[in-house]
Biopython code that builds the backbone (N, CA, C, O; Angstrom):
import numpy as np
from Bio.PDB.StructureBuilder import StructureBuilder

atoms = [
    (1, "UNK", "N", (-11.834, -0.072, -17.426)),
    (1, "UNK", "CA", (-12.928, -1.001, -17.208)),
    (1, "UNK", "C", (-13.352, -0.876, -15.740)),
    (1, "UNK", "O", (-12.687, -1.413, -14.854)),
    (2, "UNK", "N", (-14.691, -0.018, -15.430)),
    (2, "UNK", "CA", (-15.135, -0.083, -13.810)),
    (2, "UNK", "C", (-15.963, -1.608, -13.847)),
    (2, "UNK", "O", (-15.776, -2.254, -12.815)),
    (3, "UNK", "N", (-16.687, -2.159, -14.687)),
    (3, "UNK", "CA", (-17.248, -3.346, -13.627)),
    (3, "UNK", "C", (-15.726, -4.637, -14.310)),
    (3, "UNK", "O", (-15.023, -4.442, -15.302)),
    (4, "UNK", "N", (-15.663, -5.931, -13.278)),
    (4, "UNK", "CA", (-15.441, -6.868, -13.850)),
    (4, "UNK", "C", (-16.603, -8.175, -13.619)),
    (4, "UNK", "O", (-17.513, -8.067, -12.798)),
    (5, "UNK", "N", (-16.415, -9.374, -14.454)),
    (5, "UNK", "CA", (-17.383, -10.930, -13.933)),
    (5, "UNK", "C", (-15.933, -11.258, -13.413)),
    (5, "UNK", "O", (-14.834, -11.128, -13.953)),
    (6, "UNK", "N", (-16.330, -11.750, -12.119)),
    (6, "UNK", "CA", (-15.412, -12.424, -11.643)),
    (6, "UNK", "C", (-15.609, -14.114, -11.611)),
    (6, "UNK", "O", (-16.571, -14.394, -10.894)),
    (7, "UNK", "N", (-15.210, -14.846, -11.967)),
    (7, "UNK", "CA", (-15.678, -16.600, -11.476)),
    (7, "UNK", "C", (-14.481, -17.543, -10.690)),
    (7, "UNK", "O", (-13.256, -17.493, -10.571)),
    (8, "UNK", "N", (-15.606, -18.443, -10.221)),
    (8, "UNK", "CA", (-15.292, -18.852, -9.339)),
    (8, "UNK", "C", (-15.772, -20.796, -9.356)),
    (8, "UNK", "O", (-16.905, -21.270, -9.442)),
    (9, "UNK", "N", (-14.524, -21.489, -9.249)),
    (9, "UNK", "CA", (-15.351, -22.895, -9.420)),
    (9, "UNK", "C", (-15.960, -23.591, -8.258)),
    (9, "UNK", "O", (-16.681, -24.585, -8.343)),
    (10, "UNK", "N", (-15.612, -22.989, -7.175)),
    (10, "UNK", "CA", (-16.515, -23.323, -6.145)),
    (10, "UNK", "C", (-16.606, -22.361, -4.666)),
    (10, "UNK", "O", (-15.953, -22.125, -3.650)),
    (11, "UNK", "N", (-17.928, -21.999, -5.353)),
    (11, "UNK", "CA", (-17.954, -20.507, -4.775)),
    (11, "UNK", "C", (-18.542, -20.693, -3.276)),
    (11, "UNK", "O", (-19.095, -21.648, -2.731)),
    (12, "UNK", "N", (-18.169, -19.284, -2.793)),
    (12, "UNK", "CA", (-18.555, -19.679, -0.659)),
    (12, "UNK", "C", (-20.074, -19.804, -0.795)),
    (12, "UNK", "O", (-20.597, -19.968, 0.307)),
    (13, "UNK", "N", (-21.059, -19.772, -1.955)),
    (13, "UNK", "CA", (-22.400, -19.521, -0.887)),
    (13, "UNK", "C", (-23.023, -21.015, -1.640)),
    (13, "UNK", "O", (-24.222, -21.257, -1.500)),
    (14, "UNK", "N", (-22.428, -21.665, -2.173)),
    (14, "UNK", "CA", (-23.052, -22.813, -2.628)),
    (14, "UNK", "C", (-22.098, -23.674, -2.993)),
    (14, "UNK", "O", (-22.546, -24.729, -3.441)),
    (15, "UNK", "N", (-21.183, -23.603, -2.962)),
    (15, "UNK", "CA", (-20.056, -24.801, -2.947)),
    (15, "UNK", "C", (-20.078, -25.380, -4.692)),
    (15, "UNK", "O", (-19.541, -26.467, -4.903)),
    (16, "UNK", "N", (-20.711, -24.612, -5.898)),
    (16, "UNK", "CA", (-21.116, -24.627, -6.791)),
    (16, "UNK", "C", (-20.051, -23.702, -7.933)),
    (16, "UNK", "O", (-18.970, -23.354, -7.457)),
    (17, "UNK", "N", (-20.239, -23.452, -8.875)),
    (17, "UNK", "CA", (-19.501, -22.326, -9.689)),
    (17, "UNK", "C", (-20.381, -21.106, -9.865)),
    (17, "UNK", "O", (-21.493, -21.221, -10.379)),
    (18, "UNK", "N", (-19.958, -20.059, -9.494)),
    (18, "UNK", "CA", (-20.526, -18.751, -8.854)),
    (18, "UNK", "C", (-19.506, -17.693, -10.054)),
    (18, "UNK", "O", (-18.310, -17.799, -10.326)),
    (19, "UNK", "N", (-20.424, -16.814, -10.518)),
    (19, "UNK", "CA", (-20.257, -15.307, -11.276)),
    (19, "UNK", "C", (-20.295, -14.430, -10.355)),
    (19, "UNK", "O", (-21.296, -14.579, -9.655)),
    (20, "UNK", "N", (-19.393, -13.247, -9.925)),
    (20, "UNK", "CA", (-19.698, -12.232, -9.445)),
    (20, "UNK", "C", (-19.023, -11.089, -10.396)),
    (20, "UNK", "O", (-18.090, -11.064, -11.199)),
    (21, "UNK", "N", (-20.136, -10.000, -9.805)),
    (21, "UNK", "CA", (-20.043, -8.899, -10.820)),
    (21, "UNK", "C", (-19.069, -8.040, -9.418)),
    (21, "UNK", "O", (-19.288, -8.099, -8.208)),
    (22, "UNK", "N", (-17.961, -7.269, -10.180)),
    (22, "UNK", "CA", (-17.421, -6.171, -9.573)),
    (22, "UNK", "C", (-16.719, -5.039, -9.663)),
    (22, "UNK", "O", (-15.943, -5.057, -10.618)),
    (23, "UNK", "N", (-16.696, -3.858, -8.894)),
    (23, "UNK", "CA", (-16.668, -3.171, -8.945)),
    (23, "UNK", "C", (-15.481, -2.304, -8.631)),
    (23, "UNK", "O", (-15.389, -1.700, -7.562)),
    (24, "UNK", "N", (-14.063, -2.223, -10.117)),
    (24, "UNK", "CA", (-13.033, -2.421, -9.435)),
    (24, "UNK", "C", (-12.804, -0.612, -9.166)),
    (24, "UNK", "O", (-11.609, -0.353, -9.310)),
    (25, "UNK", "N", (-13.459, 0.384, -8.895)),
    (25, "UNK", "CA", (-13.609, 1.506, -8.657)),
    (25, "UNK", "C", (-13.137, 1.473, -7.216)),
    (25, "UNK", "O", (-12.068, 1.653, -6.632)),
    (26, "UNK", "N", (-14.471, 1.146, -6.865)),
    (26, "UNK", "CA", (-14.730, 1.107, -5.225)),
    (26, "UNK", "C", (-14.870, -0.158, -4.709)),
    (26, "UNK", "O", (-15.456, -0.503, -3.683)),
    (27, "UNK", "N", (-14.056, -1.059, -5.819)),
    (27, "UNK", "CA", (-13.235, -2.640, -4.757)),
    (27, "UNK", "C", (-14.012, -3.063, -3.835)),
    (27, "UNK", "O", (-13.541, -3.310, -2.724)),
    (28, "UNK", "N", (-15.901, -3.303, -4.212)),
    (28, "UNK", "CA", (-16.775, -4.114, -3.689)),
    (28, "UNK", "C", (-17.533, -4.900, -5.207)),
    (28, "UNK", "O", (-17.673, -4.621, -6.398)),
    (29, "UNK", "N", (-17.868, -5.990, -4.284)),
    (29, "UNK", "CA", (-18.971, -6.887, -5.135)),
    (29, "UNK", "C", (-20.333, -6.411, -5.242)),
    (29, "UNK", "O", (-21.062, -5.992, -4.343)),
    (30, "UNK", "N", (-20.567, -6.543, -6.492)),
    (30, "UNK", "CA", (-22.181, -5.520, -6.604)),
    (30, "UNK", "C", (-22.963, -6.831, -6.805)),
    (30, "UNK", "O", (-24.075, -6.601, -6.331)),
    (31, "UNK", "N", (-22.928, -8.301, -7.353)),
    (31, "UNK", "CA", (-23.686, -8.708, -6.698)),
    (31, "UNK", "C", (-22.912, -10.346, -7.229)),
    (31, "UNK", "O", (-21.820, -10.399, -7.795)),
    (32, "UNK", "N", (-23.930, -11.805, -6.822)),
    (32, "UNK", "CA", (-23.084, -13.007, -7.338)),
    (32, "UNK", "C", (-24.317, -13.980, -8.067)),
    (32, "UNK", "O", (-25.407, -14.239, -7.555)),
    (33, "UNK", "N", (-23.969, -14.300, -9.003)),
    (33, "UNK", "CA", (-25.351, -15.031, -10.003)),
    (33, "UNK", "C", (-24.426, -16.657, -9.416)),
    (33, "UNK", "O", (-23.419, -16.918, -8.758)),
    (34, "UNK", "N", (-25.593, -17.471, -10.191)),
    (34, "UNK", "CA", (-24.768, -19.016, -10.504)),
    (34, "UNK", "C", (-24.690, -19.126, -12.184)),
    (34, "UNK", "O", (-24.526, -20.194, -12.774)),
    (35, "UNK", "N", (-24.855, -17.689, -12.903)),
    (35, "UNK", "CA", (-25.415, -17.700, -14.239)),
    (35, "UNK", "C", (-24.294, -16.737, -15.258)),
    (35, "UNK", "O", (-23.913, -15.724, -14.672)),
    (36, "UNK", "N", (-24.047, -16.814, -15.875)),
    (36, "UNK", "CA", (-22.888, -15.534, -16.878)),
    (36, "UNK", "C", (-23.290, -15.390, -17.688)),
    (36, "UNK", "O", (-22.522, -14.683, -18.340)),
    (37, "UNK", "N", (-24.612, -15.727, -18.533)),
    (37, "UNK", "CA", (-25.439, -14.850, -19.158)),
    (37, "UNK", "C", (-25.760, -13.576, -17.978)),
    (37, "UNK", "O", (-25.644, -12.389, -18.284)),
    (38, "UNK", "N", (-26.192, -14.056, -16.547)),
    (38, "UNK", "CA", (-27.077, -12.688, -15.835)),
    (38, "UNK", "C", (-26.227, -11.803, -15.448)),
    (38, "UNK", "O", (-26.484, -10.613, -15.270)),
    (39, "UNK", "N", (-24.536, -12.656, -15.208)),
    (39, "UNK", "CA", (-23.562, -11.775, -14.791)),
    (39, "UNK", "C", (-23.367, -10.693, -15.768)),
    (39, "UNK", "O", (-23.204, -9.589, -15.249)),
    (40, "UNK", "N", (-23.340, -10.737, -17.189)),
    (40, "UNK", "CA", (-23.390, -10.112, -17.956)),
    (40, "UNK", "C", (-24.012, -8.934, -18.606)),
    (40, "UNK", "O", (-23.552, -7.932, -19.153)),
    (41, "UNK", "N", (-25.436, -9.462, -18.324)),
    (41, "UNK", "CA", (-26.675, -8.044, -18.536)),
    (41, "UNK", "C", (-26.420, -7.667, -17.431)),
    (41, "UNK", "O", (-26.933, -6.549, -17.455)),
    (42, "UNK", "N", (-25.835, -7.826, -16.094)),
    (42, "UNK", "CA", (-25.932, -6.285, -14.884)),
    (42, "UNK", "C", (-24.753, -5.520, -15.118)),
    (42, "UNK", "O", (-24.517, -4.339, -14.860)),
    (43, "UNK", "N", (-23.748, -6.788, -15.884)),
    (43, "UNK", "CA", (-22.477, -5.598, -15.576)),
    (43, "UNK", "C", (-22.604, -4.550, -17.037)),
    (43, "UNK", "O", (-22.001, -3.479, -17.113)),
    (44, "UNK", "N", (-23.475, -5.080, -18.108)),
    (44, "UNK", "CA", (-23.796, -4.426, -19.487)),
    (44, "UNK", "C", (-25.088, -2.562, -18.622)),
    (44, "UNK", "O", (-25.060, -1.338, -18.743)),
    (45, "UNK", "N", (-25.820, -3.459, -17.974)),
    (45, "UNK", "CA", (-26.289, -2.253, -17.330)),
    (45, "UNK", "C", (-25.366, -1.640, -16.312)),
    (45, "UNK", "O", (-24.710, -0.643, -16.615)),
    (46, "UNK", "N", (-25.315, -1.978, -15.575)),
    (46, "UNK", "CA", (-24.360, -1.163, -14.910)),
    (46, "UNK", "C", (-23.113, -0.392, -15.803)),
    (46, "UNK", "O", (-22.561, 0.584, -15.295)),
    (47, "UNK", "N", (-22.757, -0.810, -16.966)),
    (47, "UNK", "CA", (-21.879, 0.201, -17.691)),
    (47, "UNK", "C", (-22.711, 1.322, -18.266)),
    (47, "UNK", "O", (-22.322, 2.485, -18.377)),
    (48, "UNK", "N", (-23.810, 0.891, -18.596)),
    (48, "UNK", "CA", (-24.712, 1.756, -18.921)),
    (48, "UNK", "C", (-25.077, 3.562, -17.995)),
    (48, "UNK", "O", (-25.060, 4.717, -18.419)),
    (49, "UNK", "N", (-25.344, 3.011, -16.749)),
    (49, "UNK", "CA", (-25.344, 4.539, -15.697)),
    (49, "UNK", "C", (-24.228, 4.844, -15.947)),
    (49, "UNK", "O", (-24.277, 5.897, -15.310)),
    (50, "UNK", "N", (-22.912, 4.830, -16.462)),
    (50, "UNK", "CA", (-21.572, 5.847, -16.589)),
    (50, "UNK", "C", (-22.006, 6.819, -17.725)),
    (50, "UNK", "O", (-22.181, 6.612, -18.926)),
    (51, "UNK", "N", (-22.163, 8.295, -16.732)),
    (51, "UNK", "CA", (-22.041, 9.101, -17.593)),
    (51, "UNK", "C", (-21.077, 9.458, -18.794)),
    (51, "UNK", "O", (-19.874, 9.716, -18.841)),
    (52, "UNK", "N", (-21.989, 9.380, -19.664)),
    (52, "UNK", "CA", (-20.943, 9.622, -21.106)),
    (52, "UNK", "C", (-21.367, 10.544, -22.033)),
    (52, "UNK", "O", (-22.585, 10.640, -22.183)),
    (53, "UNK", "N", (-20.314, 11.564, -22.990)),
    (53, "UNK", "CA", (-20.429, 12.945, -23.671)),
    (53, "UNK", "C", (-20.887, 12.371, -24.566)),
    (53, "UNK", "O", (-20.362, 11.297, -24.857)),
    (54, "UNK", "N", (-21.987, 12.827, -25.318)),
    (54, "UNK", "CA", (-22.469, 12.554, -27.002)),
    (54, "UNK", "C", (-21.135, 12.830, -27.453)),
    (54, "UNK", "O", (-20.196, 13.167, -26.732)),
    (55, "UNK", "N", (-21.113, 12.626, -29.000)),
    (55, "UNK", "CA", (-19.680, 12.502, -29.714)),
    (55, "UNK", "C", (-20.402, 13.334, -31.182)),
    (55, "UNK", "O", (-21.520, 12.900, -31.463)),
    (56, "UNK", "N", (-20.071, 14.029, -31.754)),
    (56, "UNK", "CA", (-20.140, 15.248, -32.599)),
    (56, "UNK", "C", (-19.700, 14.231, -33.568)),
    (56, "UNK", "O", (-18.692, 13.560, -33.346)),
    (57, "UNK", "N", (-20.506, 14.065, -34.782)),
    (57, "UNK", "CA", (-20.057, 13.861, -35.762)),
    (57, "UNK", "C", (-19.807, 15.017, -37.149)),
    (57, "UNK", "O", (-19.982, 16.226, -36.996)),
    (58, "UNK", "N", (-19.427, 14.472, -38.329)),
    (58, "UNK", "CA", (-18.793, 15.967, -39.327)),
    (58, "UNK", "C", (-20.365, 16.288, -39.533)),
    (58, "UNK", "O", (-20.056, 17.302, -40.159)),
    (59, "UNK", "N", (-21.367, 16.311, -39.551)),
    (59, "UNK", "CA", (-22.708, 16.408, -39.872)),
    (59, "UNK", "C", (-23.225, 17.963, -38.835)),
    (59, "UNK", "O", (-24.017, 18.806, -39.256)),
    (60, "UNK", "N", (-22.555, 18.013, -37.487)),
    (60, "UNK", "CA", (-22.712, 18.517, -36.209)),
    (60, "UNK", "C", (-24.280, 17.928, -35.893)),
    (60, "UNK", "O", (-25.335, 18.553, -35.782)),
    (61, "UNK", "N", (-24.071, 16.830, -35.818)),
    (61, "UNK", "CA", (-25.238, 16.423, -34.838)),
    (61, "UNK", "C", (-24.878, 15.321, -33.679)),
    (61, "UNK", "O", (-24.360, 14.341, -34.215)),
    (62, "UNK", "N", (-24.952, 15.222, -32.733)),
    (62, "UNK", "CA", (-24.556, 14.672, -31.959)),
    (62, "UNK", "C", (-24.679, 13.030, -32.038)),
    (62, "UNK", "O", (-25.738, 12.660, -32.544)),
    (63, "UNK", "N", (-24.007, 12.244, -31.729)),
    (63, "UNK", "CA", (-24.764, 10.608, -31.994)),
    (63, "UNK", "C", (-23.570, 9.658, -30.457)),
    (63, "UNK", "O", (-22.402, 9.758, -30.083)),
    (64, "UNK", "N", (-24.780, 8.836, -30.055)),
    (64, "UNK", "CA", (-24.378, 7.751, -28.824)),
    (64, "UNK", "C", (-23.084, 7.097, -28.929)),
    (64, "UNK", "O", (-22.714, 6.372, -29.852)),
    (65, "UNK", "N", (-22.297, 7.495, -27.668)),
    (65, "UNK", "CA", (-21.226, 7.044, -28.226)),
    (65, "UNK", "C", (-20.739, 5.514, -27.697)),
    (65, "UNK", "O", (-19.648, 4.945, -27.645)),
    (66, "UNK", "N", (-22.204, 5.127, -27.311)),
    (66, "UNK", "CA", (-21.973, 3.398, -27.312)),
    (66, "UNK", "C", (-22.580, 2.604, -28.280)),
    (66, "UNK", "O", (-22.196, 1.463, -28.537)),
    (67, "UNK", "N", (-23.690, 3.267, -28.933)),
    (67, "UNK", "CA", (-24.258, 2.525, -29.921)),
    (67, "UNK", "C", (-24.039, 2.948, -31.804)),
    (67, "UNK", "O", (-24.238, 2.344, -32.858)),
    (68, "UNK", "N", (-23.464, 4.482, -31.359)),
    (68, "UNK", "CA", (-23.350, 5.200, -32.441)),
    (68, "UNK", "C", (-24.114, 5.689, -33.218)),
    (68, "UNK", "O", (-23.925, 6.054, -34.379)),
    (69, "UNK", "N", (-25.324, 5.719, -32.375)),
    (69, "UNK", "CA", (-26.561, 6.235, -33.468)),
    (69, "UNK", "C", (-26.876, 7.634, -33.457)),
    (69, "UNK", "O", (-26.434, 8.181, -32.446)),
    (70, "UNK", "N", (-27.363, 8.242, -34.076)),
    (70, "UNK", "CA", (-27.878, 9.744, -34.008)),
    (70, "UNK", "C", (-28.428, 10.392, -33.110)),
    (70, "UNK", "O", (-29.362, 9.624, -32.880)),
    (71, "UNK", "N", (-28.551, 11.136, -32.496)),
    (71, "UNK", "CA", (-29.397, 11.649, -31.588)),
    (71, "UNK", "C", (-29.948, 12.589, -32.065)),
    (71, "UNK", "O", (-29.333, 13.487, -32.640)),
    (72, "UNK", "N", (-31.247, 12.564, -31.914)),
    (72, "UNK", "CA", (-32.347, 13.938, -31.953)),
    (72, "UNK", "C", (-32.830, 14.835, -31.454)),
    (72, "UNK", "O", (-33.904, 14.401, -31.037)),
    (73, "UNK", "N", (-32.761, 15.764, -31.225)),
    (73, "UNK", "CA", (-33.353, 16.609, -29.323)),
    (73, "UNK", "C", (-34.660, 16.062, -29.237)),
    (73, "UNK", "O", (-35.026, 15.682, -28.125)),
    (74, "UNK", "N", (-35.615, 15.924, -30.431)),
    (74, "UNK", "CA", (-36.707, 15.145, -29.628)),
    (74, "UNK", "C", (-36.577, 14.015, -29.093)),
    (74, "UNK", "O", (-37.362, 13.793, -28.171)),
    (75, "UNK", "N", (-35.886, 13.256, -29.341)),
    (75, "UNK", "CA", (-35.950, 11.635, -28.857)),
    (75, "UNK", "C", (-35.152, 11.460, -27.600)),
    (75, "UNK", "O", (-35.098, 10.370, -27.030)),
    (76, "UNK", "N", (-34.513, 12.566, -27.153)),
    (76, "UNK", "CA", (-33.813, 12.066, -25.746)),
    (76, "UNK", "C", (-33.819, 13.093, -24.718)),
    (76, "UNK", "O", (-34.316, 14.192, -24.963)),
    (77, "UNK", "N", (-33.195, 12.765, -23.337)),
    (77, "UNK", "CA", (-33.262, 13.568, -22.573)),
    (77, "UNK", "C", (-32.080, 13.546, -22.183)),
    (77, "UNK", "O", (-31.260, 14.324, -22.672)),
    (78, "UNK", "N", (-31.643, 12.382, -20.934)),
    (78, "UNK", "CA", (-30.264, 11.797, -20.710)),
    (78, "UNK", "C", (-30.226, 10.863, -21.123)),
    (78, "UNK", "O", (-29.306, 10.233, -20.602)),
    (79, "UNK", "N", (-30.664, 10.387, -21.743)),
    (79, "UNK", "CA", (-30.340, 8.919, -22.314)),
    (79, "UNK", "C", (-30.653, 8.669, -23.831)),
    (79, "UNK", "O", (-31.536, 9.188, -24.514)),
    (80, "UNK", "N", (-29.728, 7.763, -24.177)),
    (80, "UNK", "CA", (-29.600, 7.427, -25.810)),
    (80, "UNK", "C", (-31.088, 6.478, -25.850)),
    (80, "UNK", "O", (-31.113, 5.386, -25.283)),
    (81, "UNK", "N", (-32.482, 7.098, -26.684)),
    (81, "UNK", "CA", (-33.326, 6.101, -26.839)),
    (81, "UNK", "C", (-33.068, 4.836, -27.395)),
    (81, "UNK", "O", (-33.963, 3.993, -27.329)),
    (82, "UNK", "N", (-31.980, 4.554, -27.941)),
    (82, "UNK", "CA", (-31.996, 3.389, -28.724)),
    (82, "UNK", "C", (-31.181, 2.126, -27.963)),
    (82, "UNK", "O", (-31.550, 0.965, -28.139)),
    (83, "UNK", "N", (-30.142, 2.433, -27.180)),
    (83, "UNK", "CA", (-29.353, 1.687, -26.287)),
    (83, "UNK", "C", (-30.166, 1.802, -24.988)),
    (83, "UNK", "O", (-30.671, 0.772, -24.541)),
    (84, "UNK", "N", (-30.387, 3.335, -24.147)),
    (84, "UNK", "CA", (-30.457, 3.496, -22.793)),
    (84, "UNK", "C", (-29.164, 3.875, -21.934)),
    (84, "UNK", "O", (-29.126, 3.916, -20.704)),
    (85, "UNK", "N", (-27.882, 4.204, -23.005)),
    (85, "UNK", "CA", (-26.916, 4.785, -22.396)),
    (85, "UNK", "C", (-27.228, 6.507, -21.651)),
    (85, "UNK", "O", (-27.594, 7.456, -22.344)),
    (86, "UNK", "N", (-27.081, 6.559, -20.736)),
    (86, "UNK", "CA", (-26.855, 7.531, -19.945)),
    (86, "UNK", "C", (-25.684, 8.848, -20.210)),
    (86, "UNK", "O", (-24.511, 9.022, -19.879)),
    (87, "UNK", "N", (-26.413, 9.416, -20.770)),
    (87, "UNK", "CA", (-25.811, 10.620, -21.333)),
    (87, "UNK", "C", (-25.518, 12.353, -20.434)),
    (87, "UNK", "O", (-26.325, 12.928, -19.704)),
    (88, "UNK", "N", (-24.274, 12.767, -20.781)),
    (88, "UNK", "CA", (-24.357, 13.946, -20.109)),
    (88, "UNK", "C", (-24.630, 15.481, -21.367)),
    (88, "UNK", "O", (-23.793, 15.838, -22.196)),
    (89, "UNK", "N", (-25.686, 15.980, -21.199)),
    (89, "UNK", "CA", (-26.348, 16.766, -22.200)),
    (89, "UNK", "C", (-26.061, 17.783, -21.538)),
    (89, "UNK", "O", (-26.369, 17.793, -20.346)),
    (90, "UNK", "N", (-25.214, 19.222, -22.282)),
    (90, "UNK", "CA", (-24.983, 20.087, -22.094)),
    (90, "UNK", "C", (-26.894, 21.044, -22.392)),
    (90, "UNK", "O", (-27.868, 20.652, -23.034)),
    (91, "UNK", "N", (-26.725, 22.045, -21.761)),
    (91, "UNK", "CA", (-27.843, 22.975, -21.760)),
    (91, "UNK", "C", (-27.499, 24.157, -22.573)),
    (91, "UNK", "O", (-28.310, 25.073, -22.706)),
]
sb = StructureBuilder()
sb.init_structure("model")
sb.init_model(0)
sb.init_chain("A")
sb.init_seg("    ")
for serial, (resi, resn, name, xyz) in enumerate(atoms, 1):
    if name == "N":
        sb.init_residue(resn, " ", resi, " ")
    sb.init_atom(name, np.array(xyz, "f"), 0.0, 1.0, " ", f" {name:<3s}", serial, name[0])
structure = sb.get_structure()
C-alpha cells in the first residue's frame, strides 16, 4: 500500500478533525482535507498514476488489472479507458 488517509481528531492547522493523505514510499504528506470522502478520491487517484502491467487473460487479450475490463488497442494508449488506470504497454 503506497498512499495511506491518515486522521487526526484535532489537527495542527485548525484545531478541528483533519484527513491527511500519505505517502508511505517517500514518508511525506501529499496533502490534508477536513473531508474523507476528498481524502479518498486523491488517494483513489493517486493509486491510479502507479504504473501497472495489463493482465492476459485465457482469451489472449489483455484486460485492466484494476477494473478488469478488456482492453482494445483502439480504445487505449496508457491508460485503461474505462477506470483511467495508468498502464505500462509494451511496443
Amino acid at each position: 500500500m503506497k498512499y495511506q488517509i491518515l486522521e487526526s481528531e484535532k489537527g495542527s492547522y485548525t484545531g478541528g478533525k483533519e484527513f491527511a493523505v500519505y505517502d508511505c514510499t517517500n514518508r511525506e504528506y501529499i496533502c490534508v482535507t477536513f473531508s474523507k470522502d476528498v481524502a479518498m478520491k486523491i488517494k483513489e487517484a493517486l493509486e491510479k498514476q502507479v504504473i501497472m502491467k495489463p493482465e492476459e487473460s485465457i482469451y489472449y487479450v489483455d484486460y485492466c488489472p484494476r477494473c478488469k475490463r478488456f482492453l482494445m488497442e483502439n480504445n487505449f494508449l496508457n491508460y485503461c479507458s474505462y477506470c483511467g488506470q495508468k498502464l505500462e504497454i509494451e511496443s
